[in-house]
C-alpha positions in Angstrom: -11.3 55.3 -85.7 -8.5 53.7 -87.7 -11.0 53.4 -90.8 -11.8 57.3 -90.2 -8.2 58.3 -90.5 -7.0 56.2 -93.0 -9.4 57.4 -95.3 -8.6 61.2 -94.7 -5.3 60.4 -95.6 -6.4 59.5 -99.0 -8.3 61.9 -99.5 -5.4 64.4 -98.3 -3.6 62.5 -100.8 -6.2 62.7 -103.4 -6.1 59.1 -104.8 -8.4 56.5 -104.9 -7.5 52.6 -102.9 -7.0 51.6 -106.0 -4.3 54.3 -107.0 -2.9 54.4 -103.4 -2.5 50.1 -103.1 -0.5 50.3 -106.3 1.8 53.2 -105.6 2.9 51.9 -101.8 2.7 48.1 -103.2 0.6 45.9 -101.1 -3.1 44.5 -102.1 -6.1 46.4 -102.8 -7.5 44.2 -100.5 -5.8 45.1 -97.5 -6.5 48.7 -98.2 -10.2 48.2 -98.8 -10.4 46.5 -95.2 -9.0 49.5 -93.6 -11.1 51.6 -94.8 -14.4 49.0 -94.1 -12.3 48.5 -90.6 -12.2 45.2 -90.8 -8.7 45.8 -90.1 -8.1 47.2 -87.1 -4.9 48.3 -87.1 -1.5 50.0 -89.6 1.2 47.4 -89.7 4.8 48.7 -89.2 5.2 47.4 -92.8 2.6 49.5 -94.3 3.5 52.1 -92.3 6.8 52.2 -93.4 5.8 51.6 -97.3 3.6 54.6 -96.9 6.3 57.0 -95.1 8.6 55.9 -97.8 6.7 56.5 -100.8 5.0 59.7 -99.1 7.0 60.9 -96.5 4.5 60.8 -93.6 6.2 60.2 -90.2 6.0 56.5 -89.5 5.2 57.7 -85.8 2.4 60.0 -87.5 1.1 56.6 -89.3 1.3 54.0 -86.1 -0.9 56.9 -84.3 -3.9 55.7 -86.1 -4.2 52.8 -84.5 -4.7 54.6 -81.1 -8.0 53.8 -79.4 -8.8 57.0 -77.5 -10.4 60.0 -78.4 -7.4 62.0 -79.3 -6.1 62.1 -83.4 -2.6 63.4 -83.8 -2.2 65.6 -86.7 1.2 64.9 -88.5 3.1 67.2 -90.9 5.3 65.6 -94.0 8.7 68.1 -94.4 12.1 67.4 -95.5 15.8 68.5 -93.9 18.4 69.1 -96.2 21.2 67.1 -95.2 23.7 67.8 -97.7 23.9 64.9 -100.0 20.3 63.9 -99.7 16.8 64.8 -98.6 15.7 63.0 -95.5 12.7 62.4 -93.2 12.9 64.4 -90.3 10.6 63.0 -87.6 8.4 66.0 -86.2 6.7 65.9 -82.5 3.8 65.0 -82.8 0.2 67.5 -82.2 -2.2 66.3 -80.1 -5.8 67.5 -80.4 -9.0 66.7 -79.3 -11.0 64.4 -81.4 -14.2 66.2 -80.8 -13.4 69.2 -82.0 -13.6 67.9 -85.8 -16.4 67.2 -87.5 -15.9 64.7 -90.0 -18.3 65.5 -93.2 -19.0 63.9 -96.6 -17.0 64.8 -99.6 -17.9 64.2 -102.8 -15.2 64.5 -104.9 -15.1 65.6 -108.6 -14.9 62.1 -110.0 -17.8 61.7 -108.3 -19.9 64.6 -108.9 -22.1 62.7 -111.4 -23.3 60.3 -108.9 -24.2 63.0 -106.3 -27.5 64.0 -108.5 -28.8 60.6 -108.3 -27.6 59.4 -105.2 -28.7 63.0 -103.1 -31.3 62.2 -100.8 -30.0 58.5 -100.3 -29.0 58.0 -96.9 -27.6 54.8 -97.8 -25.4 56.7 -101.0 -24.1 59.5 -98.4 -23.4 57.1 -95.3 -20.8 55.3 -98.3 -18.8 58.4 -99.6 -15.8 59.4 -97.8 -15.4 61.6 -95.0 -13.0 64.6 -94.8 -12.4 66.6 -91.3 -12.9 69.5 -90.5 -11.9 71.6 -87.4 -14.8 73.1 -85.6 -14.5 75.6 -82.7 -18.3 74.5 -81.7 -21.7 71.9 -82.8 -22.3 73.2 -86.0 -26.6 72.7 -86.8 -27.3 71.9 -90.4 -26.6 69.3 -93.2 -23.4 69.5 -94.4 -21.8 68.2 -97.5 -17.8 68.6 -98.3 -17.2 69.6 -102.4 -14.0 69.7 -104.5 -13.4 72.3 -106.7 -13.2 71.5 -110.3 -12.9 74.1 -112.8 -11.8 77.4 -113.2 -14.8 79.9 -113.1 -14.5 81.1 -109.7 -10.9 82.3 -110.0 -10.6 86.0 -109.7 -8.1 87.8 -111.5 -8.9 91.2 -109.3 -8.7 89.7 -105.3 -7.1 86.2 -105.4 -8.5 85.9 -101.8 -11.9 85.6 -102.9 -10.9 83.0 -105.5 -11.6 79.4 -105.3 -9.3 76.9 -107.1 -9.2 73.2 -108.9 -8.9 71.4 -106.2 -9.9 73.3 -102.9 -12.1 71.3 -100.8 -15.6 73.8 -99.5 -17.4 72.8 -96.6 -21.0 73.7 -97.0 -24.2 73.9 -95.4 -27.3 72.9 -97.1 -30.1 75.8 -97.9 -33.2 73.8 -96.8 -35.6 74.1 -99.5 -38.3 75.7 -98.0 -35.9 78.7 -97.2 -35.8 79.1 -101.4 -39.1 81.0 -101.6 -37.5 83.9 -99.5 -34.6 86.1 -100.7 -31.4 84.2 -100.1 -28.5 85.7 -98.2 -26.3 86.3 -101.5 -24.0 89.6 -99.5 -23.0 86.9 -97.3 -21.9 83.4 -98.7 -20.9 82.3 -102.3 -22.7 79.1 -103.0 -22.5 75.6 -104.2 -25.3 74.6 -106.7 -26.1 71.4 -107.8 -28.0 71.9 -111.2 -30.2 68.6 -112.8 -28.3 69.4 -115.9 -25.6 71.5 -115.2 -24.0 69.2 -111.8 -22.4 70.7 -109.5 -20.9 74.3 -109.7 -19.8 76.7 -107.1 -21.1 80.2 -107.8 -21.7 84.3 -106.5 -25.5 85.1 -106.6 -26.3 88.3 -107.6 -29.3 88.6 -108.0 -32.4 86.5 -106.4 -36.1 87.3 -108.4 -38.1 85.0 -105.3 -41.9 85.9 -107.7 -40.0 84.2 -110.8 -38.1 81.8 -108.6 -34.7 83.2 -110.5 -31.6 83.3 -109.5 -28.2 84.7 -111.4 -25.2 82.8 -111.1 -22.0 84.9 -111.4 -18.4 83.5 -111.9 -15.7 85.5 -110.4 -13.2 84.6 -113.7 -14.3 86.9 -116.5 -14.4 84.8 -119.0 -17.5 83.2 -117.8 -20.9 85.1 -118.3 -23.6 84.9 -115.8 -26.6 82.9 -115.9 -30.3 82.8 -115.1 -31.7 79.7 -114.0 -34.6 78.3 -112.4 -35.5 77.2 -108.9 -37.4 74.3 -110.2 -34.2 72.8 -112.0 -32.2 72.7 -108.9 -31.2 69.6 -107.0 -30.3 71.1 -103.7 -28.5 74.9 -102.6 -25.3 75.1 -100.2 -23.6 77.9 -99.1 -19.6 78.1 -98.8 -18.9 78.1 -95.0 -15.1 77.6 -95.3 -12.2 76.7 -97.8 -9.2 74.0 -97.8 -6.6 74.4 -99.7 -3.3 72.5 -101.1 0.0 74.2 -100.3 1.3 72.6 -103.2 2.2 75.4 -106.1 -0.1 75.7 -109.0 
């Protein structure tokens, strides 16, 4: 559990062990066996190195070492106090644990090694796990993507628009659902092209005698695209959308 949560705080974070052991200052080691649990629990030191370089409630931090089947969900805001900016411990959330579904994520960095390593149980049990909230048991294979790029933001209805960064939880079109017209007035979709990689797309149009598809990008700079069936590594569609707060 403690593995499971430390590693969605990187990923919240967006940094790698590597990035994260250097900026709160302790060893890349004890990082690494936190997120292999080997260790079991946050120290009070780390803790407190974390809240103080990231301004996560220490309380929020210690959590993670609780052995039940409840996660508390923490929030990181400031009080003005005058003179200076401190942490203002919040209450913490209690929620279910089983009402997340914790998913792979494969992160822009690592988009490359997705076309190989798709289909590689061992490849997808490694990759890191982001959470999402579920209000039921979702059937399907499901992949987590980050957004890189800019060809799927719209300059005429920003709420349709999908930005560097977002995280998209997807569902995997099995492949023999291909040969049949695809549901393209419903979801936008994540392709993962043998040449192309990844890219998150509209499709507007679906030729299933040709085995065509067009790939639209919502930004108008980008033209649309035929491509083949046959030169496609796998087909998700775009089931929901997490986004930074931060301001672009």
């Amino acid at each position: 559990m403690v593995a499971e949560k430390f590693q969605s705080l990187l990923i919240a974070l967006k940094l790698t062990p590597e990035e994260f052991s250097e900026q709160i200052g302790v060893g890349k080691s004890s990082v690494y066996k936190l997120l292999r649990g080997e260790t079991k629990s946050i120290t009070l030191n780390m803790a407190r190195k974390i809240s103080n370089q990231f301004d996560y409630s220490i309380e929020y931090l210690l959590s993670f070492n609780k052995s039940n089947n409840d996660i508390g969900v923490g929030e990181r805001y400031f009080e003005e106090s005058g003179k200076n900016d401190t942490i203002k411990e919040p209450e913490a959330i209690w929620v279910n644990y089983e009402r997340f579904m914790l998913v792979p994520m494969v992160s822009h960095r690592a988009q490359a090694g997705f076309l190989s390593g798709w289909g590689d149980d061992e490849y997808l049990d490694e990759l890191p796990k982001v959470p999402w909230e579920v209000d039921k048991e979702y059937k399907g294979k499901y992949m987590t993507f980050e957004v890189s790029g800019e060809s799927m933001e719209s300059e005429d209805d920003p709420r349709d628009s999908l930005y560097e960064g977002d995280l998209l939880l997807c569902r995997e079109v099995m492949r023999q659902h291909w040969k049949n017209k695809l549901h393209i007035h419903k979801w936008d979709f994540v392709i993962v092209h043998r040449e192309q990689g990844i890219l998150a797309k509209r499709i507007t149009h679906h030729d299933t005698d040709k085995g065509i598809i067009t790939l639209h990008s919502l930004n108008p700079y980008y033209e649309d695209q035929k491509v083949s069936l046959d030169d496609l590594i796998a087909i998700f569609n775009i089931i929901d959308v997490k986004r930074s707060r931060k301001r672009r």
